[in-house]
C-alpha positions in Angstrom: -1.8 17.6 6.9 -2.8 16.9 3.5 -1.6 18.7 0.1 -4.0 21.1 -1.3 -4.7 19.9 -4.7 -5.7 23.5 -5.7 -2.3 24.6 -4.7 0.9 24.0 -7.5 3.0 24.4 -4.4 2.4 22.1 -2.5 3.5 18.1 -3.5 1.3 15.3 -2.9 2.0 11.6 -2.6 0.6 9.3 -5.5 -0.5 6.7 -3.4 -0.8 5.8 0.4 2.2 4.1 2.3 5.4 4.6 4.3 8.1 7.3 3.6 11.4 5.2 3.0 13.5 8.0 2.1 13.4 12.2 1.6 16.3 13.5 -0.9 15.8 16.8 0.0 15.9 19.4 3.1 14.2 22.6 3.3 15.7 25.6 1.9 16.7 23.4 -1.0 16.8 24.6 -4.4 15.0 21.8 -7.0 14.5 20.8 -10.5 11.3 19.6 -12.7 12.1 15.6 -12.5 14.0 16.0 -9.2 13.6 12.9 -6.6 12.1 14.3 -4.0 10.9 11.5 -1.5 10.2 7.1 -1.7 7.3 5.7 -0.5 6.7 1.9 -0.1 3.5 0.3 -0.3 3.4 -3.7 -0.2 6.4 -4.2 -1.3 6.8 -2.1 -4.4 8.3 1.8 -4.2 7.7 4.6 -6.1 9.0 7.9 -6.2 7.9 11.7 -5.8 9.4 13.5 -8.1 9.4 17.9 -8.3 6.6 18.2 -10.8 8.0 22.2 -11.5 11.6 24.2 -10.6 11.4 25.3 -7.1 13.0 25.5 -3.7 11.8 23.4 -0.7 9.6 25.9 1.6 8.6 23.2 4.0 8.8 19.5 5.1 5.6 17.7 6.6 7.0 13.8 6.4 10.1 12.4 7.4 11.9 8.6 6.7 9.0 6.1 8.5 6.1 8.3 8.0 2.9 7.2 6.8 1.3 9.4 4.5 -2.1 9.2 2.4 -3.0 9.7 -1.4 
């Protein structure tokens, strides 16, 4: 399932590769700047951060995942 770029809810990844980590659970209160997830692609990471305040609704990757820009 992909983000809907139409929808400020939902958080997209910035480019294609493999979840390393997620910093957050659902239910989870967050902050504008907040770390929310790593994703690796060749060799270089980069993070997702909480682009608004929020709380974590729902949870579509997990640590090894691959996900899509």
């Amino acid at each position: 399932q992909k983000a809907d770029p139409a929808d400020p809810t939902h958080v997209a990844s910035t480019m294609p590769g493999m979840v390393v980590a997620v910093a957050v659970e659902p239910g989870d209160d967050v902050q504008k700047g907040q770390k929310l997830l790593t994703i690796e692609a060749m060799k270089m990471q980069t993070t997702v951060n909480a682009e608004r305040d929020g709380k974590v609704g729902e949870l579509l990757v997990k640590a090894g995942g691959i996900v899509e820009a």
